[in-house]
Structure formats: structure tokens, C-alpha cells
TORKOL-4160 file (C-alpha; in steps of 0.2 Angstrom, whole numbers, padded with zeros to 4 digits, m for minus):
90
<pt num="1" X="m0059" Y="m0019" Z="m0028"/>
<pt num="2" X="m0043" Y="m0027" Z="m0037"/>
<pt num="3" X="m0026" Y="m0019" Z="m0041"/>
<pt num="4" X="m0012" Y="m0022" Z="m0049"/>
<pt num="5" X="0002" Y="m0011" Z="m0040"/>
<pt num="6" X="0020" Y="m0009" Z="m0049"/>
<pt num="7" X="0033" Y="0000" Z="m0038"/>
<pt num="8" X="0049" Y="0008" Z="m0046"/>
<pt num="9" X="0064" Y="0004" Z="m0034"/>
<pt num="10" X="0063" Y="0020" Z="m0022"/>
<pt num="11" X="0046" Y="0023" Z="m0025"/>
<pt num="12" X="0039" Y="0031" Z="m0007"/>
<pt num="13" X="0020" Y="0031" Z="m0006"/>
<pt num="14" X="0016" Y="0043" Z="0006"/>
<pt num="15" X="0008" Y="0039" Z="0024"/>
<pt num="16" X="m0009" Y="0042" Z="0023"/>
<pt num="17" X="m0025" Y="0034" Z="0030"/>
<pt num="18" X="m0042" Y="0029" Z="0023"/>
<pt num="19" X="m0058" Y="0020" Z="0025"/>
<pt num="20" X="m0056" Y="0006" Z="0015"/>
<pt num="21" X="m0051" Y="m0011" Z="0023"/>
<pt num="22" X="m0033" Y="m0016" Z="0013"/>
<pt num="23" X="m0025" Y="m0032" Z="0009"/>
<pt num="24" X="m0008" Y="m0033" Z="0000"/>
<pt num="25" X="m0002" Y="m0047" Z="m0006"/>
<pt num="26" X="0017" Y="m0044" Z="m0013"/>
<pt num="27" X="0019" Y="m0053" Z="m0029"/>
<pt num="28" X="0036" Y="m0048" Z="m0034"/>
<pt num="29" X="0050" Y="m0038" Z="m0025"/>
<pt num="30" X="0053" Y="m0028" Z="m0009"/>
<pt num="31" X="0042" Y="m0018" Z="0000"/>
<pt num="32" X="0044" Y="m0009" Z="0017"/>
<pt num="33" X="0026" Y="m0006" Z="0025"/>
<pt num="34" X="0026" Y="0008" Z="0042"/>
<pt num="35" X="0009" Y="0006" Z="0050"/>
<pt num="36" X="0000" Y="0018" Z="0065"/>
<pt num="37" X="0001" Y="0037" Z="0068"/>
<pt num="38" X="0020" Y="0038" Z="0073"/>
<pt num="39" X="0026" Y="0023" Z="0060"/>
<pt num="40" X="0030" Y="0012" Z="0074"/>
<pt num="41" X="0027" Y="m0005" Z="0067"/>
<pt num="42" X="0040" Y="m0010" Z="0050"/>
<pt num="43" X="0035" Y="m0024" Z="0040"/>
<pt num="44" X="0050" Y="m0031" Z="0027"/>
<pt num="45" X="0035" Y="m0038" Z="0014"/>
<pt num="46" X="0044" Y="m0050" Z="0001"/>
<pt num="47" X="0036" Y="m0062" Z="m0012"/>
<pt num="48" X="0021" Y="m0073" Z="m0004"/>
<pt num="49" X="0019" Y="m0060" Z="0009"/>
<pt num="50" X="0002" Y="m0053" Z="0015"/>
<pt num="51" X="m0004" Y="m0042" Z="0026"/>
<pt num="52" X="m0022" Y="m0033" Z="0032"/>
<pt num="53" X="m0021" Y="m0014" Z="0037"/>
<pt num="54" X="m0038" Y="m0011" Z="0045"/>
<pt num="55" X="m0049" Y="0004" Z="0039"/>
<pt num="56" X="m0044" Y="0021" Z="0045"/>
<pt num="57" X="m0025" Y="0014" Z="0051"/>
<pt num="58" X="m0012" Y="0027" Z="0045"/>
<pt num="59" X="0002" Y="0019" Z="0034"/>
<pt num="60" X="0016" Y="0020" Z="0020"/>
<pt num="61" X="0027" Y="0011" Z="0008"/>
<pt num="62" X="0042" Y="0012" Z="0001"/>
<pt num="63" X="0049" Y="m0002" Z="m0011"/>
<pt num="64" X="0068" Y="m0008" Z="m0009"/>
<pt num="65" X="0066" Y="m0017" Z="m0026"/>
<pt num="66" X="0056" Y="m0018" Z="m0040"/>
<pt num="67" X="0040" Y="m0023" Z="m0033"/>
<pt num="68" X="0022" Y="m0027" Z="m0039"/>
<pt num="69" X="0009" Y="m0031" Z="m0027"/>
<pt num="70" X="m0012" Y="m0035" Z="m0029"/>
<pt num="71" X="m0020" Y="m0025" Z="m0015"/>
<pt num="72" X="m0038" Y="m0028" Z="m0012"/>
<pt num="73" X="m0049" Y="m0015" Z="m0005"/>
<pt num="74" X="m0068" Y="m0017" Z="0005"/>
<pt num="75" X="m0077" Y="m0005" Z="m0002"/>
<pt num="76" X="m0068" Y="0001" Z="m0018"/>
<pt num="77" X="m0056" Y="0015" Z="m0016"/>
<pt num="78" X="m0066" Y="0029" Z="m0026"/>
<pt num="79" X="m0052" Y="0039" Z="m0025"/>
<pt num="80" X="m0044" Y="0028" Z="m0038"/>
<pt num="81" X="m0058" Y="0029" Z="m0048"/>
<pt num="82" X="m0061" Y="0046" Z="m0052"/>
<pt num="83" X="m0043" Y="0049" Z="m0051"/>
<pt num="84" X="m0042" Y="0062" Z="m0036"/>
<pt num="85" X="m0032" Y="0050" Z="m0025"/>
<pt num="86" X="m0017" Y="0067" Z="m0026"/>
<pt num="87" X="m0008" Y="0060" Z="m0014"/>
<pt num="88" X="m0001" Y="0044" Z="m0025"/>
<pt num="89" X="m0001" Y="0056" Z="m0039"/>
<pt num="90" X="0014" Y="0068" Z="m0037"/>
């Protein structure tokens, strides 16, 4: 599954975790990715990056800038299909 991700500037995506495989690739922008249980790893993503979070791996976002990525996801997130992903949608 494909998507097209646009991030006001403040935007917070909250950590969360799921069974889907994820590849971000950051299009446009500024985005600050914490990865694992206690947020110990901090990624500074700008245009060009990309990065894998393994299935089940806790993480969040918050973007520094305007910023749209293209995240891939193995399978398809049905979350985000049937529109009960709550926690994106606050």
C-alpha cells in the first residue's frame, strides 16, 4: 500500500505501533521520527531520506516544517482503509 502523507508544521503523530512493515520516503520537509518503546533512537528525515521501521516497532513523528512523505506499507494498513486508524484521527 501507497500514501501520500502531508504534515502541517507541528503536526505530532502519536507513538504507536503496528503490524505492518513501513517505508517512509520524505518528499518535502522536516520530519523527526522516535523509534522503540522508550523513544531512544531520533532520526532528523529531510528531502531524499528513507527509512524502514520493522513490523511491530513502536514509533512517532513530529514535523519541523511542512512535510509530505510516501509511506509504503506490507500488508496494507486496514486501519486506514475502513477509517478506524483513531489514533491519526484526533
Amino acid at each position: 500500500m501507497a500514501a501520500n502523507v502531508e504534515l502541517a508544521r507541528g503536526c505530532v503523530v502519536p507513538k504507536h505501533a503496528h503490524v505492518h512493515e513501513q517505508i517512509t520516503y520524505v518528499l518535502e520537509g522536516w520530519l523527526r521520527l522516535t523509534v522503540g518503546d522508550d523513544g531512544a533512537e531520533t532520526y532528523d528525515l529531510r528531502p531524499g531520506d528513507v527509512i524502514h521501521l520493522p513490523s511491530n516497532v513502536p514509533h512517532g513523528a513530529e514535523a519541523l516544517d511542512e512535510t509530505r512523505v510516501i509511506d509504503l506499507f506490507s500488508p496494507p494498513r486496514e486501519d486506514w482503509l475502513n477509517r478506524t486508524d483513531d489514533y491519526l484521527r484526533r
